[in-house]
N, C-alpha and C positions, 0 to 999 in steps of 0.2 A: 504494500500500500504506500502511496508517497507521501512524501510528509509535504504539509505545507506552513508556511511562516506568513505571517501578515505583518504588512508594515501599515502604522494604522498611526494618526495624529488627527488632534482637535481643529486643527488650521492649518490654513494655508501658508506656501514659506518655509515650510522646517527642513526640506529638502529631503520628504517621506518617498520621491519618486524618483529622485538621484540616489539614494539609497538603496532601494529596492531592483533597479538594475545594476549596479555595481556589484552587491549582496550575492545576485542570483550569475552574475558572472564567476564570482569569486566561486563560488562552487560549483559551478563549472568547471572554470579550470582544476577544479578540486581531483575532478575525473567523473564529474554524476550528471545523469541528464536532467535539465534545469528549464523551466518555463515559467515568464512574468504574468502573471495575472491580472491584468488593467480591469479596475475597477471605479475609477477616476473619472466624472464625466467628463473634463479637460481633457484627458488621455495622455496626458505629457508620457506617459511610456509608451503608449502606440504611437506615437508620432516620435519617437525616438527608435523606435524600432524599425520605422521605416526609412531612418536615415544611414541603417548598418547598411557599411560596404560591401563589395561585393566577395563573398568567402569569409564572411563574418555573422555565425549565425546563433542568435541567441531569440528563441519563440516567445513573442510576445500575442497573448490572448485575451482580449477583451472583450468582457462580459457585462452585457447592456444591464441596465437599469431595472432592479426590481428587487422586492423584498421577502422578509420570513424565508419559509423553507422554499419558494423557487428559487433564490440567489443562493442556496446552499447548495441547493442542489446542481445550479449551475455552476460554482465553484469547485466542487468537487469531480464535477465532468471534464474539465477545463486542466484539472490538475491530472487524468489521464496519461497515462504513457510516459510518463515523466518520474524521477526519481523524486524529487522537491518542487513544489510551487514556491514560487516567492508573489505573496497578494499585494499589490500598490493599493491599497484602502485609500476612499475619499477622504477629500478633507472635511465636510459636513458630516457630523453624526447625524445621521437619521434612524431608520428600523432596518435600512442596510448593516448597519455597522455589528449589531448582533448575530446577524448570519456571518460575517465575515471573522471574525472572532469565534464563532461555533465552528466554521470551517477551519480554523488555524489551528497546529498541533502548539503552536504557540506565537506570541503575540510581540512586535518589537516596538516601541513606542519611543518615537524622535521627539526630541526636548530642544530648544535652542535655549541659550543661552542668558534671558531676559525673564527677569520674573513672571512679566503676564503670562510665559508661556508656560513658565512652570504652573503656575497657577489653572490654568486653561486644560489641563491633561486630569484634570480630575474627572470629567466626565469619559471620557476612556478608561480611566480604571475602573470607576465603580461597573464599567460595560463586562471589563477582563472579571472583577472578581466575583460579577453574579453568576461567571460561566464558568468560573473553576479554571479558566486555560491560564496556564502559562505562560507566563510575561518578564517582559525587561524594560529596561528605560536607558534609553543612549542619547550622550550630549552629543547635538547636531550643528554643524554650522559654527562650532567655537572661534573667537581672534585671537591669533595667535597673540601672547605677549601681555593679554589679560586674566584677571583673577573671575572675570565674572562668572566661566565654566565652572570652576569649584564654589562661588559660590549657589549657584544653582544648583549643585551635584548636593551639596549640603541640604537645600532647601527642599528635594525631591527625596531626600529620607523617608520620611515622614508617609508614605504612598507605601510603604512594605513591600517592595518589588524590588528587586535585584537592578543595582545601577553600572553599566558596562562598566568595564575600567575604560574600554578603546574609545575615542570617541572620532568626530569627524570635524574639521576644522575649515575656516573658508580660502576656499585655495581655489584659484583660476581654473588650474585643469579639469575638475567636477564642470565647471561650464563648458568650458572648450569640448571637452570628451561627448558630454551630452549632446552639443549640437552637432557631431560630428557622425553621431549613432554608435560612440566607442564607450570605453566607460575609463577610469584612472588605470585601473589595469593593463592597457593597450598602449599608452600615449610614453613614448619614451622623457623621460627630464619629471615624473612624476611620482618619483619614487615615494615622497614621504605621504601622497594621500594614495598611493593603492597600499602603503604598510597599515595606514588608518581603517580602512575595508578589510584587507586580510585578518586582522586581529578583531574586528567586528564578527566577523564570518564564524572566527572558530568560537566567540565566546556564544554565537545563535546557535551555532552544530553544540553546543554543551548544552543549549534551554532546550532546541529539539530532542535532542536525544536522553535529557532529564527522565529518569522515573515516577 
């Protein structure tokens, strides 16, 4: 059965769908077969997917709009023939976002940097912790050279979820790669944000593979 991960945020901006194809590369090149699950009415993964080059293939599937147990069901159809899905969940909570989370063998939840945002992930949790799944919480989009990462890593204690150590930071290449249909991984000169993904990757294959 595949596993599938959900990358799931309260808002827009956290760079939940620059994540979610880098993520689903990483394990890829891991050696497993790997599909993005666009769930995003914007698509920015399907439109990202349409810009891979040619001999660069990573399936990007997008699954229309709808809720309860047809979006579950659709999600798990989707996740078919693949080892791992990786879910790009909307930025709007609606009654999607329960299926999406019931679909997930576990749940990654991007945080930037800024209090509101920490603040703003509460209603994603209380979604993870009525369904029992498995969750994490990763600093997204940090600047380099500030304190204000740790101090939001601090301030998302308090949420009883496991906080990455890895996080992800704001670096050109995440854009560059994106619009190129590549991801950090690919772009030579990018070493220090595909080691930021790498180390995200393994610390999600530990929440997946959790007992």
């Amino acid at each position: 059965m595949p596993l599938r991960a959900g990358i799931i945020s309260a808002k827009g901006g956290s760079g939940k769908s620059t994540l979610a194809v880098n993520l689903a590369r990483a394990i890829q090149l891991d050696g497993k077969e790997v599909a993005v699950v666009d769930t995003d009415p914007q698509r920015s993964a399907t439109e990202w997917g349409t810009r891979q080059p040619e001999g660069y293939v990573l399936p990007v599937r997008h699954v229309n709009d709808a809720e309860g147990d047809s979006l579950y069901e659709r999600l798990c159809a989707a996740s078919d023939g693949v080892d791992v899905a990786v879910i790009d969940g909307s930025a709007k909570l609606d009654g999607a976002t329960g299926a999406i989370v019931r679909a997930s063998h576990a749940v990654l939840i991007p945080v930037q940097p800024t209090p509101m945002d920490s603040w703003g992930i509460r209603s994603v949790v209380k979604v993870v912790k009525d369904t029992g799944t498995r969750a994490g919480l990763v600093v997204s989009r940090q600047i380099v050279g500030t304190n204000l990462a740790g101090e939001v890593a601090d301030g998302i204690e308090g949420y009883d979820l496991p906080i990455f150590d890895a996080r992800t930071s704001q670096r050109v290449a995440y854009a560059e790669s994106m619009f190129e249909g590549k991801t950090v991984l690919d772009v030579p000169g990018a070493k220090k944000a595909a080691r930021e993904i790498q180390d995200i990757a393994t610390e999600l294959a530990q929440l997946l593979e959790a007992e």
